[in-house]
Backbone as numpy.savetxt, mean C-alpha at the origin, in Angstrom:
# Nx Ny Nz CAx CAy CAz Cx Cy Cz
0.68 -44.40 24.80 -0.14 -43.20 24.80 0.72 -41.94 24.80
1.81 -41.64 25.43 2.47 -41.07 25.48 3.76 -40.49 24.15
3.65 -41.58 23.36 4.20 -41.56 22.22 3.16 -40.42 20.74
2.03 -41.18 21.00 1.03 -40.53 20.26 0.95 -39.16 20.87
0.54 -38.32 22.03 0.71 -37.71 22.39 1.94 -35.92 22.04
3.39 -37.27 22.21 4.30 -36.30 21.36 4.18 -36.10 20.38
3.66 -37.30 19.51 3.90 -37.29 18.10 2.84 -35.94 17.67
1.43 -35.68 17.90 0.78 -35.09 18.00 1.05 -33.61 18.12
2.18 -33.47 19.22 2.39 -32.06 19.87 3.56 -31.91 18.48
4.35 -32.70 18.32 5.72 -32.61 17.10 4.46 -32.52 15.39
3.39 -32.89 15.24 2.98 -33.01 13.84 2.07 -31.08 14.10
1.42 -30.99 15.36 1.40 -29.44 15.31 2.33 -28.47 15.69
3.93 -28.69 15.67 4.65 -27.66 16.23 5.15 -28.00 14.48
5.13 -28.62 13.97 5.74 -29.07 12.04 4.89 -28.04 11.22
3.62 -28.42 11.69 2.81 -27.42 10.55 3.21 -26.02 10.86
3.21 -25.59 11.87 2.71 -24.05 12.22 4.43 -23.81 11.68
4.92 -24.35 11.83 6.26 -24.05 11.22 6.50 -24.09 10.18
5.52 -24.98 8.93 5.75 -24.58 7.46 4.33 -23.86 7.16
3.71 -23.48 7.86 2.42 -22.59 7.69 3.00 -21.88 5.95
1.79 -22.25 4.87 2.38 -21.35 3.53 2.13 -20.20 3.42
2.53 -19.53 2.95 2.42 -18.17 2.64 0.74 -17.74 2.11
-0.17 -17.09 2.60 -1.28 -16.79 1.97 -1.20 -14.94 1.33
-1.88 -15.68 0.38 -1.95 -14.41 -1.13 -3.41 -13.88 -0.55
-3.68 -12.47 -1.12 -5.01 -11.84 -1.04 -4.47 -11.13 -1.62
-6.04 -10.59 -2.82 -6.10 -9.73 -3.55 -6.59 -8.62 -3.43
-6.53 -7.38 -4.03 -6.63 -5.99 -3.08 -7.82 -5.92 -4.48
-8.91 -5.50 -2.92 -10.32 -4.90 -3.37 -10.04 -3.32 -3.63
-10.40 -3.14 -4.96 -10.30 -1.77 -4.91 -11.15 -0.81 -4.76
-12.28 -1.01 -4.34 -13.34 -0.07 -4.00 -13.05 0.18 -2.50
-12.53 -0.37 -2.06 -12.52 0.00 -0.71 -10.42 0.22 -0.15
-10.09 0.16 -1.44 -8.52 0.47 -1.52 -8.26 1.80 -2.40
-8.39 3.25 -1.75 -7.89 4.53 -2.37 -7.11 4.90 -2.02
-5.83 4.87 -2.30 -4.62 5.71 -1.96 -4.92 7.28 -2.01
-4.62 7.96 -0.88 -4.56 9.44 -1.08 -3.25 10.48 -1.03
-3.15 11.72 -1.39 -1.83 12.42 -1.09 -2.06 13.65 -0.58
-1.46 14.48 -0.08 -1.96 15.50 0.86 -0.44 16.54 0.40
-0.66 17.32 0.41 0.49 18.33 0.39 0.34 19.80 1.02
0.80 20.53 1.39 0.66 21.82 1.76 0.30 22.79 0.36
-0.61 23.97 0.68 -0.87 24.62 -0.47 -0.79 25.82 -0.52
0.18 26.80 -1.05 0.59 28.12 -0.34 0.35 28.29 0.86
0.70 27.44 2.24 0.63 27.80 3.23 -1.00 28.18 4.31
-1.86 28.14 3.34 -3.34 28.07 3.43 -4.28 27.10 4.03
-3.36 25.73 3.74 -4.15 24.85 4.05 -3.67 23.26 3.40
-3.89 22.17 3.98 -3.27 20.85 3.77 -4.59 20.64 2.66
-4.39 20.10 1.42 -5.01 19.82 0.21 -5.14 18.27 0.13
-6.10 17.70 0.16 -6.21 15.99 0.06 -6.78 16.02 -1.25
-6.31 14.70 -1.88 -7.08 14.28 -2.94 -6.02 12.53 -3.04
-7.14 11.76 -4.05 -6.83 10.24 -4.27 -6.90 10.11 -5.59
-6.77 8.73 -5.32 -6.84 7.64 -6.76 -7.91 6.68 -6.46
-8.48 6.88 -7.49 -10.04 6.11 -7.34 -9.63 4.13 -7.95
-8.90 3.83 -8.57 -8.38 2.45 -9.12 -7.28 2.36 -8.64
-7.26 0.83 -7.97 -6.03 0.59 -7.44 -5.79 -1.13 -7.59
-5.20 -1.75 -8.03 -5.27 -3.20 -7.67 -3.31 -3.81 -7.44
-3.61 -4.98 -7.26 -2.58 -5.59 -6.90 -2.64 -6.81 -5.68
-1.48 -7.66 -4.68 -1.54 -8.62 -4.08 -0.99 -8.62 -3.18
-1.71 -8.87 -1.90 -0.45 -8.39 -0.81 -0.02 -9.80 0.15
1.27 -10.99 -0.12 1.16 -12.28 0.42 1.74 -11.83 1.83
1.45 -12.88 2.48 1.37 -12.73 3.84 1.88 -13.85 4.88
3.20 -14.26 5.65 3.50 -16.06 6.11 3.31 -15.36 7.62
2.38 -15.51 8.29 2.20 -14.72 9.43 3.57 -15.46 10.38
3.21 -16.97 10.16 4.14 -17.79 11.41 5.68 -17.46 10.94
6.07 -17.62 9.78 7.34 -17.08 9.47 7.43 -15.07 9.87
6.60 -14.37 9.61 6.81 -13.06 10.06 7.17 -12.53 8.68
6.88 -13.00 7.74 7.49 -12.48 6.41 6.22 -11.92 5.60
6.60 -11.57 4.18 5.47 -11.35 3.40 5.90 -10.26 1.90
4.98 -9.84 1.74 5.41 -9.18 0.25 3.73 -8.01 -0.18
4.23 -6.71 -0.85 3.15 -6.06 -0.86 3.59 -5.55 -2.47
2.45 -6.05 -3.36 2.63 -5.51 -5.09 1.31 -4.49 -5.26
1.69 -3.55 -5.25 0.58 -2.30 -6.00 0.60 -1.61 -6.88
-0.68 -1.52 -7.85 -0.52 -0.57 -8.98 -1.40 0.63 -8.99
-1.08 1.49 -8.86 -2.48 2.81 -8.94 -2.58 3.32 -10.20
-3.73 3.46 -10.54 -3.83 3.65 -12.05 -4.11 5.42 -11.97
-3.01 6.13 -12.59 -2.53 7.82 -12.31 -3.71 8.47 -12.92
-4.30 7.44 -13.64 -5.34 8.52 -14.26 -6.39 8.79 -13.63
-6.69 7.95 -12.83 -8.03 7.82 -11.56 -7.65 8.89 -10.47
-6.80 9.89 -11.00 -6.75 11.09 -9.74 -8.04 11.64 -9.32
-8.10 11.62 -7.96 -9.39 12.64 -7.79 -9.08 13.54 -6.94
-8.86 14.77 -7.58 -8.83 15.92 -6.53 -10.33 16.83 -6.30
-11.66 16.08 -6.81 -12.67 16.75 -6.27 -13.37 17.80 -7.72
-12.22 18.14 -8.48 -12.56 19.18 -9.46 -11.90 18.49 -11.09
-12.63 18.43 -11.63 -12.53 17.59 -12.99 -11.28 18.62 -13.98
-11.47 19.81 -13.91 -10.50 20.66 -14.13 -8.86 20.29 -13.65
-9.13 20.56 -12.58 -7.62 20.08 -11.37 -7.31 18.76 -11.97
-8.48 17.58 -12.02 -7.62 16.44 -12.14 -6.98 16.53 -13.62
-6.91 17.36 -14.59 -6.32 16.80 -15.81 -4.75 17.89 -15.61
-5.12 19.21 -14.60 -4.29 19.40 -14.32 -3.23 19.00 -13.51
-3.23 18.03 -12.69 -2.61 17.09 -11.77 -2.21 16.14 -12.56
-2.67 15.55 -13.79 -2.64 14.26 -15.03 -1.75 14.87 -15.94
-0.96 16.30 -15.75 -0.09 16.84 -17.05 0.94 16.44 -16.73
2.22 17.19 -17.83 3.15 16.60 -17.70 3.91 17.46 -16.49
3.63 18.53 -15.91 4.63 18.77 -14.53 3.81 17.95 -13.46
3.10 17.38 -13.64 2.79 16.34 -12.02 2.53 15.01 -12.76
1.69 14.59 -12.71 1.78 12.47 -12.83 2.20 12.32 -14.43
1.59 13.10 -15.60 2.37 12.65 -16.74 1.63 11.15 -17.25
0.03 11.61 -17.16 -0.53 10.27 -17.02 -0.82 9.95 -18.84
-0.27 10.80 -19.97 -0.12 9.92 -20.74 0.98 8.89 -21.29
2.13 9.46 -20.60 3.51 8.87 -20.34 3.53 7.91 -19.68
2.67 7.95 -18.06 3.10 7.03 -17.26 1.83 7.01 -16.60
0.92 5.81 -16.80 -0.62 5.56 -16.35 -0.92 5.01 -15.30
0.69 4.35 -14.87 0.21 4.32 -13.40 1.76 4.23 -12.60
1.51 3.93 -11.63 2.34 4.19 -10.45 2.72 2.67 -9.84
3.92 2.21 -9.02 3.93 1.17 -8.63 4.70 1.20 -7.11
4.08 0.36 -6.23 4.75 -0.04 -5.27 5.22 -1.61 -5.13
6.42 -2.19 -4.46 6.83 -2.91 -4.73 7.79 -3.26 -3.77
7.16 -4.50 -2.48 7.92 -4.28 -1.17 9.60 -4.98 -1.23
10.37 -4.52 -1.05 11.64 -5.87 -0.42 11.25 -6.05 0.87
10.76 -5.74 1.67 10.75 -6.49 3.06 9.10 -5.90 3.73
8.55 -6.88 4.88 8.25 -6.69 5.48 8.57 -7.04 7.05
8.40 -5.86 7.82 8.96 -6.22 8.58 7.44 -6.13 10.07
7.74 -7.25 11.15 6.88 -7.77 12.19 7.18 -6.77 12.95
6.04 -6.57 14.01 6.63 -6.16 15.22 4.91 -7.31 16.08
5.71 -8.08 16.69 4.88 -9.36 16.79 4.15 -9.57 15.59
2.67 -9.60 15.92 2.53 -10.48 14.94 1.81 -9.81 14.02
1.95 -8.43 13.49 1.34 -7.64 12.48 2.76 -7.11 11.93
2.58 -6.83 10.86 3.52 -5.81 9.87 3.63 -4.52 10.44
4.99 -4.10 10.67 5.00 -2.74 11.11 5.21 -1.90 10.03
6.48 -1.92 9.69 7.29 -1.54 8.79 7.17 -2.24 7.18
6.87 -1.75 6.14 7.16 -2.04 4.51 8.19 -1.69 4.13
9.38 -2.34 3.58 10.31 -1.44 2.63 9.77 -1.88 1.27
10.33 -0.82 0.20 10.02 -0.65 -0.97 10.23 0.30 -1.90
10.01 -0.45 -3.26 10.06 0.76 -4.06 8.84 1.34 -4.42
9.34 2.72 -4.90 8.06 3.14 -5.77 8.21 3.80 -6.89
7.92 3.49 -7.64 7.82 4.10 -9.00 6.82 4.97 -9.40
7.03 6.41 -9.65 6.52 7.25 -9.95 6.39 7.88 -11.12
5.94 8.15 -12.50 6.62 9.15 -13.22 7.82 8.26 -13.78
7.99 6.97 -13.84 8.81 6.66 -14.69 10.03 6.44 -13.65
9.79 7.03 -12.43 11.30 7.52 -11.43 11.12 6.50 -10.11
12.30 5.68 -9.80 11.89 4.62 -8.93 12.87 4.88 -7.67
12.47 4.91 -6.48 12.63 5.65 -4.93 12.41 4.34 -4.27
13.33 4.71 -3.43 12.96 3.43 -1.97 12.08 4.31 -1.04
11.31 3.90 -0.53 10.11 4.11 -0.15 9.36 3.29 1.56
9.74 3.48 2.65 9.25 2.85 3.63 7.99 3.39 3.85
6.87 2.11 3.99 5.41 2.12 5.03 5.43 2.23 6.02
4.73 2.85 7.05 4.76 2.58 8.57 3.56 1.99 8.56
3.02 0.81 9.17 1.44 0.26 8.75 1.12 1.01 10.18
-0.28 1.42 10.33 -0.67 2.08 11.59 -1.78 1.50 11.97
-2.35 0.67 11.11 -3.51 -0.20 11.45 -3.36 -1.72 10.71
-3.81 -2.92 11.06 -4.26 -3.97 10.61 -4.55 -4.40 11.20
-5.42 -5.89 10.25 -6.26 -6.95 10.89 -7.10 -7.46 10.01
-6.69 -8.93 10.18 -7.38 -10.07 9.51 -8.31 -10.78 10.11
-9.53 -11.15 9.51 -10.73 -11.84 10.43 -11.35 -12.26 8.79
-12.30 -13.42 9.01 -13.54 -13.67 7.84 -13.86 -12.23 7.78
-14.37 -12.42 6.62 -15.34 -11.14 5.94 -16.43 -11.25 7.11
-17.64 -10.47 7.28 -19.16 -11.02 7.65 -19.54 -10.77 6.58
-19.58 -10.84 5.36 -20.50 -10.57 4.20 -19.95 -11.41 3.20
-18.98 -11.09 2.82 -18.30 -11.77 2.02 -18.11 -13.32 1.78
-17.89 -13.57 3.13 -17.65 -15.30 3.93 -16.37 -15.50 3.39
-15.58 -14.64 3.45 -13.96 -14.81 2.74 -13.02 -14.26 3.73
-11.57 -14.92 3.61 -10.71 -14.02 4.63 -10.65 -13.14 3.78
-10.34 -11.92 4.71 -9.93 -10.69 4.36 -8.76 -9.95 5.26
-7.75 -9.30 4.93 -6.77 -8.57 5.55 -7.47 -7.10 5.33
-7.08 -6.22 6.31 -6.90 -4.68 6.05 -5.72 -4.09 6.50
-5.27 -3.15 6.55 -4.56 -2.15 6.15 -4.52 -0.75 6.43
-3.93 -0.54 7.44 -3.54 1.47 6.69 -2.11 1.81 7.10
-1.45 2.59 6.00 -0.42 2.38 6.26 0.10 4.21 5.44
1.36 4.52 5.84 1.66 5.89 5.39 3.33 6.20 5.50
3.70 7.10 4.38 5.08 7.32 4.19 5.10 9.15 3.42
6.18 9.46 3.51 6.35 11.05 3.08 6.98 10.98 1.81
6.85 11.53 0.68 8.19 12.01 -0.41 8.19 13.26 -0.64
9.26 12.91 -1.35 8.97 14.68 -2.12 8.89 14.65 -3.11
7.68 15.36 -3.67 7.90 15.97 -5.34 8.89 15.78 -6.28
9.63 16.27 -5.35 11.32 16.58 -6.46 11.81 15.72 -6.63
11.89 14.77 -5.53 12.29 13.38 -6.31 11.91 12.54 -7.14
10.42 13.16 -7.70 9.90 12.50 -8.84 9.84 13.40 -10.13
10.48 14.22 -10.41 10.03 15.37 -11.30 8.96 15.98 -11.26
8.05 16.29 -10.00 7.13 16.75 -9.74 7.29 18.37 -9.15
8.16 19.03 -9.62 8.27 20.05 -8.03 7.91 21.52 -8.63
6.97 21.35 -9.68 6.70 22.74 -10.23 5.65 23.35 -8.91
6.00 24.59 -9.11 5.75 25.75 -7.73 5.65 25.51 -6.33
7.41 24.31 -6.06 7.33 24.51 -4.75 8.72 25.83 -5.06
8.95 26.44 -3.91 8.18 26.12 -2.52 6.82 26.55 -1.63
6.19 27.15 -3.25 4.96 27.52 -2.61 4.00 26.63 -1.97
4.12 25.92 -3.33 3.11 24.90 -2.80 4.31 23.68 -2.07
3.66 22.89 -1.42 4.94 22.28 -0.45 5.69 20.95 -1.31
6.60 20.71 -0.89 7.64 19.66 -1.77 7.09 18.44 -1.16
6.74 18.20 0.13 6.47 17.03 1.10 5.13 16.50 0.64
4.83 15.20 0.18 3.61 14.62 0.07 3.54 13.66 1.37
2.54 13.75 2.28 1.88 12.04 2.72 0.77 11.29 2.47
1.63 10.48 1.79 1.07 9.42 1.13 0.16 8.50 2.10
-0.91 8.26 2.30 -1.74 7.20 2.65 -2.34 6.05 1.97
-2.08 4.93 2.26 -2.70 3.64 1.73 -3.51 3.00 2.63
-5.06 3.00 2.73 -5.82 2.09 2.99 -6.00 1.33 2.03
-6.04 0.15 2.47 -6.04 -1.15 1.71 -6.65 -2.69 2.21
-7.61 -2.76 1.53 -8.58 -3.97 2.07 -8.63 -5.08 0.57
-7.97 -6.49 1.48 -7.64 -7.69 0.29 -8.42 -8.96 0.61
-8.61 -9.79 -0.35 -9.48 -10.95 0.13 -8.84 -11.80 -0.52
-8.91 -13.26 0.18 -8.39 -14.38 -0.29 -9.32 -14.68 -1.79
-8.52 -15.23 -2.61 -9.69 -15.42 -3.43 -10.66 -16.70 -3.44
């Protein structure tokens, strides 16, 4: 009895130790990246991206994982249909050049048992930056609607303009973007 027993405690200390990596796919209705910048000093300016997709895998028991995103540049929404084609030219996204945007993690990093930290790139404009997440929220549970796992997400990092060829009228308007990613994925 005692044999079965170990064997038991050794066949569940085996699994949780090759636990595989689980994939989820990023819902994009409920995944808008936004950017915020200062605006002559007046006031912090928000606006998003309405399309977003990509896969974010996840080995909780290993502590590892991987985050692929694409935002499609043309789905800017700054609120005013005017603004967005002006935000879509070529001194800011350049969205007939470059239609979308990419993130692209090398590491994630734990702090127990959620993701703290993302490293990564991002590609902007053709222009590719290392790029750290700070995640400030998550959590995985079943959907209640869905009946699917689902992960969420929120997570945020700073750039600047200038490092993307973006920096027409700073320093009026401000060089510093923060970037926000809410992001909600489901197993498929």
């Amino acid at each position: 009895m005692k044999k079965i027993i170990a064997l038991a405690i050794a066949a569940g200390i085996s699994s949780a130790a090759f636990a595989a990596p689980e994939t989820y796919t990023i819902e994009s209705t409920h995944t808008l990246p936004r950017f915020e910048y200062n605006h002559l000093g007046y006031s912090v300016q928000l606006s998003r991206f309405d399309k977003t997709t990509g896969t974010i895998t996840l080995d909780r028991a290993a502590k590892t994982g991987s985050v692929d995103v694409t935002i499609d540049t043309t789905s800017v929404n700054t609120g005013y249909p005017l603004f967005n084609q002006h935000i879509q030219g070529e001194d800011f996204l350049a969205t007939a050049q470059f239609p979308t945007a990419t993130y692209k993690s090398t590491a994630v990093n734990f702090k127990g048992d959620a993701p703290a930290t993302i490293e990564g790139n991002l590609t902007l404009k053709g222009i590719t930056k290392p790029v750290t997440l700070t995640v400030v929220s998550f959590h995985c549970m079943p959907h209640p609607m869905l009946k699917k796992d689902a992960c969420g997400a929120t997570a945020t990092a700073k750039v600047k303009r200038t490092d993307f060829n973006m920096g027409k009228n700073t320093p009026y308007v401000g060089d510093e973007l923060t970037i926000t990613l809410p992001v909600e994925a489901y197993k498929p």
